[in-house]
N, C-alpha and C positions, 0 to 999 in steps of 0.2 A: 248513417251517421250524419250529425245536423255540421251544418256550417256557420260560422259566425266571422265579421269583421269590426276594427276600433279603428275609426276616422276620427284624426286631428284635427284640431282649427283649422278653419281654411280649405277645406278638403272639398271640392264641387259635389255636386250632383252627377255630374257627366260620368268624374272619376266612379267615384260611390258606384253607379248603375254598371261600368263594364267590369269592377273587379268580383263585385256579387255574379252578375252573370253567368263570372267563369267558374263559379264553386258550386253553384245553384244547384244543377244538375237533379236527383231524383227528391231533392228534398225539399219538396211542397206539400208538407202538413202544416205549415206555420211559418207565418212574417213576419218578422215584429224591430223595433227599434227603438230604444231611448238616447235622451240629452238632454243638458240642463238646459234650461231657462228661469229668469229672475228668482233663482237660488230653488227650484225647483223640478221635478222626474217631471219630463214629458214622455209619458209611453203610447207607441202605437202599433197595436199588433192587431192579425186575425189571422184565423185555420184556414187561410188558403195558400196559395202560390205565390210567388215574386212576380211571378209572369200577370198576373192573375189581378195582384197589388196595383201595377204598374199600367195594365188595362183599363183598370176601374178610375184612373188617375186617386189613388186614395196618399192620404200625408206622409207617405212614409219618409220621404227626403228633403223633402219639402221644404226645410226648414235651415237647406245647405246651399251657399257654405255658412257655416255654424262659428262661432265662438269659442267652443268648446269641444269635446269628444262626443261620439256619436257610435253608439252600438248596432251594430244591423245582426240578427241572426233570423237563418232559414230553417225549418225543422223535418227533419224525419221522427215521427214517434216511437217513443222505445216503451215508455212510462204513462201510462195516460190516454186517454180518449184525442182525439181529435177536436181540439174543443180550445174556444178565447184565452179562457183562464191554464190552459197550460201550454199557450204559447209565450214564447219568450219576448223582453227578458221577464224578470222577475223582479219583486223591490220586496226586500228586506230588511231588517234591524230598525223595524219601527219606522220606516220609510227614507232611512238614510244612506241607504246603498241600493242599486239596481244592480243585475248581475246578467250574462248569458253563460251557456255551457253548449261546448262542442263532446258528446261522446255518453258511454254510460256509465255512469257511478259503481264501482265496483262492490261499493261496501253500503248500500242502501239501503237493503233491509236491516243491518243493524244497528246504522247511523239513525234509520227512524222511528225503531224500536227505542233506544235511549233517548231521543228527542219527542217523547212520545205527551210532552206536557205544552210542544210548540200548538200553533195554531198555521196551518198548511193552508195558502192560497189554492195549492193546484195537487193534481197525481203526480208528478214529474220527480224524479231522483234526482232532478239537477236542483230544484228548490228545496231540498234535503239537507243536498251538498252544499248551497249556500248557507243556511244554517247551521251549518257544521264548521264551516269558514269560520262563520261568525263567532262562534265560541273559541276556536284554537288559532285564532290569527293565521296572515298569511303564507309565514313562513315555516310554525309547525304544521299548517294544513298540506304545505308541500311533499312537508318527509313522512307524514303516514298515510296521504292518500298516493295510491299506486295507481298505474293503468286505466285511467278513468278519463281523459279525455284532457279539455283544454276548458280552464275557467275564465271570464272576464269580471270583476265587480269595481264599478263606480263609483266612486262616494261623490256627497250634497258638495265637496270642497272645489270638484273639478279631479282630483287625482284618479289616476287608471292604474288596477292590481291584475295583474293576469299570471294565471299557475297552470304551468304545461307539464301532466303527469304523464301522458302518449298523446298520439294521433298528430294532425298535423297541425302545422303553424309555423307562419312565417312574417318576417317582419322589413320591413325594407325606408330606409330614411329617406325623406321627402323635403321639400320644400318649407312645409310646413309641419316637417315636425315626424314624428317614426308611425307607421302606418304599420299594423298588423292584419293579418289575416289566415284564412285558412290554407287560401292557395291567390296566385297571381296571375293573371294573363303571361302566356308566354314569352311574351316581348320585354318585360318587367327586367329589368337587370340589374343586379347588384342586390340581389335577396338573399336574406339569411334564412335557413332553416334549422327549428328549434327542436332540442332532442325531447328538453323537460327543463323543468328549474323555474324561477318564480322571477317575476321584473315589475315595479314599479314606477307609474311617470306621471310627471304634472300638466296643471292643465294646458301647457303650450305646446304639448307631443313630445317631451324632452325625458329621459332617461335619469331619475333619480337615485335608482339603483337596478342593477344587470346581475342577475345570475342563472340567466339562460345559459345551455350547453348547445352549442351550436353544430350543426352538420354539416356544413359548406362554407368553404372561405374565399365564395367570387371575389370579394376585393379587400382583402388582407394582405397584407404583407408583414416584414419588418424593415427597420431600418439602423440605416449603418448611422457613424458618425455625423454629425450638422447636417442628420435627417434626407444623407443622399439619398436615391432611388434604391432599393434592397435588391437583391436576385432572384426574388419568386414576383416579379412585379411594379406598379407605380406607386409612388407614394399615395399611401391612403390610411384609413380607417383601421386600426386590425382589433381583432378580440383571441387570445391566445387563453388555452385551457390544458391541463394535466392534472394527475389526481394531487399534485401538491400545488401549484400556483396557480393564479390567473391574472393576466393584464390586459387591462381595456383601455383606449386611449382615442385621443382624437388628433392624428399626426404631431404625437408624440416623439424625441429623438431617445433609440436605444442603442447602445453605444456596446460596444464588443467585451469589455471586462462587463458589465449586467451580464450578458447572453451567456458569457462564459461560466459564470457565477450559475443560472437557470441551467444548465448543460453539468455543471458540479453535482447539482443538487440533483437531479435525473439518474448521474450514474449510483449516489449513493442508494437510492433507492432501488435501483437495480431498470429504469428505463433506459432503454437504449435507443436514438435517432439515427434516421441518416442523412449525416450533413445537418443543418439546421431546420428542419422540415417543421415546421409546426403539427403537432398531433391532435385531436381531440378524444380524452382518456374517458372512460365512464365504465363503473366499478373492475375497474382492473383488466380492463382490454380496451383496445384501439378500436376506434370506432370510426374515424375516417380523418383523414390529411389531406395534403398536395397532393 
């Protein structure tokens, strides 16, 4: 399975090199990165190693810290020869989006059977998938691609789309801005891990829209009245999911008649808590809480 990360403005090199490090692991068929510059794709990829990259002293970071986002993905072959042109990322829609993909396309052959009048840079089922993006936008491409991995696509504007259908990924707020990846150094704290579901952010790392379903709530909480401390914790950040609501906030005060009212609407539907425990629902079973 390949690995892939999205570095926000600001993001070092230093950073950059020890979170790849730790995802790297057996996936040295392919190195590659893109980033804007003067409203244009700078891509730099080759069929070898990160390790390999990083010997050779070749551009891969080079260019950090950056102004903008920055893609880094490592490759295991699934689709494809070992070879330049299908290492990641990719640039598609006429050269206005660059993409990478973590995992394997579920529905490739038939997505490339129908797309069979495109013109394919590479063998890859991930540059399939991007053209498949491309036609059903990226929130229908959510709900009818299944099990296929984790997307990244860029646009010329600065915005980052990322669509998490399985596998892993993880996202953790930074200084400069929300920092994704496949996995984090252990020491990393306060990471969110994504079930699935589709997020969009602009070019300063910031979150324009959130509908990731989340796995872990290191540092969530709720709060009571004029925002005291809650009882699962410190005031902070929370992201709260069930199969009927969701609230996302950024120390936000939720005040006891709301929670009461969320706890209404729970039993009508037949969920049941204990205590006020936050859940994360996903289709019709519990998937993990406190």
């Amino acid at each position: 399975m390949c690995r892939l990360a999205a570095f926000p403005a600001g993001t070092t090199k230093k950073t950059a090199k020890r979170i790849i490090k730790e995802f790297v692991a057996s996936n040295t068929e392919g190195t590659g990165s893109v980033y804007i510059k003067e409203g244009k794709f700078v891509v730099n990829k080759w069929p070898i190693s990160f390790k390999k990259v990083m010997k050779q002293e070749l551009p891969l970071l080079d260019h950090m810290p950056h102004s903008g986002w920055t893609i880094v993905h490592v490759r295991a072959a699934s689709h494809g020869k070992i070879s330049t042109e299908n290492t990641h990322p990719f640039i598609i829609q006429g050269g206005n989006i660059a993409m990478a993909h973590n995992g394997i396309f579920s529905g490739y052959a038939l997505a490339k059977a129908l797309l069979n009048k495109e013109k394919f840079q590479s063998q890859t089922d991930s540059e399939v998938a991007g053209f498949l993006w491309q036609k059903l936008g990226p929130s229908k491409f959510q709900k009818v691609v299944d099990h296929s991995g984790v997307f990244m696509f860029l646009r010329k504007n600065g915005l980052l789309s990322v669509v998490c259908t399985s596998g892993d990924l993880t996202y953790k707020r930074t200084d400069h801005g929300i920092l994704l990846a496949s996995e984090f150094p252990y020491d990393y704290e306060n990471k969110k891990d994504v079930l699935e579901g589709y997020a969009r952010l602009n070019s300063k790392g910031k979150f324009m829209y959130n509908a990731f379903e989340k796995e872990n709530w290191e540092d969530s909480t709720y709060l009571g009245k004029k925002g005291k401390k809650g009882k699962k914790g410190k005031k902070d950040n929370y992201t709260w999911y069930n199969s009927s609501w969701k609230a996302e906030s950024e120390n936000d005060d939720l005040d006891d008649k709301y929670l009461n009212r969320l706890e209404k609407e729970d039993e009508d539907r037949g969920i049941h808590r204990s205590g006020r425990e936050p859940m994360i629902w996903s289709r019709g079973r519990i998937v993990s809480g406190y």
